[in-house]
N, C-alpha and C positions, 0 to 999 in steps of 0.2 A: 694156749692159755685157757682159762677157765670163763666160760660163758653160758649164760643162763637166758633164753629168749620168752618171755610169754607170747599170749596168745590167746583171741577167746573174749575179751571184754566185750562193753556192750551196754546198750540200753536194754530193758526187761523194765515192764511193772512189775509191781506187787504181786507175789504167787508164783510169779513164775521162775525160772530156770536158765543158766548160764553153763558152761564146762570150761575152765580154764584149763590149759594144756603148758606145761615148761619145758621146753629141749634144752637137753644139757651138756656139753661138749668140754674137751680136755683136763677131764680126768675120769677115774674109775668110779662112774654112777654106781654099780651097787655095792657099792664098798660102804656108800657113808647114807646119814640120812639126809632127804628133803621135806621142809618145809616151808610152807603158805603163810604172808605176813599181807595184814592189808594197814593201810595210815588213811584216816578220813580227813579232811579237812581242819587245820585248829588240834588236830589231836595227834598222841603218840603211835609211832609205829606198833601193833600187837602183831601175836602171834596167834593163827586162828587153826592151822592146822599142823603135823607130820607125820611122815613116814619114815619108817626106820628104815635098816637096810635089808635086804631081801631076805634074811635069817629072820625067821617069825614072822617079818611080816604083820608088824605090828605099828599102832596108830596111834596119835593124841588129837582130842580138839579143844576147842575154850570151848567155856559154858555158853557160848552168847550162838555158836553156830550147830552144837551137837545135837544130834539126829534131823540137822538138816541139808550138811556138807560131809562127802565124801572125799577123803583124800585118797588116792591110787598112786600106783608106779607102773610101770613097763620098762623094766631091766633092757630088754632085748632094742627098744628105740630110745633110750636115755632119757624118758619123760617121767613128768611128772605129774599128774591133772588133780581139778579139787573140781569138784562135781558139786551146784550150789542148786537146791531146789527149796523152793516155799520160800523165796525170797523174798527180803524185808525193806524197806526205806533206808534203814541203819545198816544194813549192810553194802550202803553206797561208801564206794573208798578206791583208790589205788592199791591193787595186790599186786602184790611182789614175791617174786619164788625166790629162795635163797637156800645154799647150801654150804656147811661151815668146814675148813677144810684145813685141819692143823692148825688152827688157834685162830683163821683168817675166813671172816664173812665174804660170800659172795652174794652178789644181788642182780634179778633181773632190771629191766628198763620200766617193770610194772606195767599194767595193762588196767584202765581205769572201768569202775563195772558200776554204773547208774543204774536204780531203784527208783522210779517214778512211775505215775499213772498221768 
């Protein structure tokens, strides 16, 4: 069956840097795209990052994280990482890796990532 694991969370202050990592298992990862959803507190689930499937090789972010997260793949270990640098207070939340797969959301268990000093 289809499972998605995180990995990676964490405390970090202000400034600094986190790598979140997704392993993804039963089905054909570079077939479809993955994306990075974080839910803070009080608020709705967004979407902050994805990656398409390995044809292009192509990217989206929200405005709230661009040019400061990096989302990647690795085809060949079924992953997926968002790479969070110059991190912010607001960008304290539960992220969650998810992949959509014939009409049907899948979601990791989320890995919680704290912004404090």
């Amino acid at each position: 069956q289809v499972q998605l694991v995180e990995s990676g969370g964490g405390l970090v202050q202000p400034g600094g840097s986190l790598r979140l990592s997704c392993a993804a298992s039963g089905f054909t990862f570079s077939s479809y795209a993955m994306k990075w959803y974080r839910q803070a507190p009080g608020k709705e689930r967004e979407l902050v990052a994805a990656a398409i499937s390995s044809a292009g090789g192509s990217t989206m972010y929200s405005d709230s994280v661009k040019g400061r997260f990096t989302i990647s793949r690795d085809n060949a270990k079924n992953t997926v990482y968002l790479q969070m640098n110059s991190l912010k207070p607001e960008d304290t939340a539960v992220y969650y890796c998810n992949a959509r797969l014939r009409g049907t959301n899948y979601w990791g268990q989320g890995t919680q990532v704290t912004v404090s000093s």
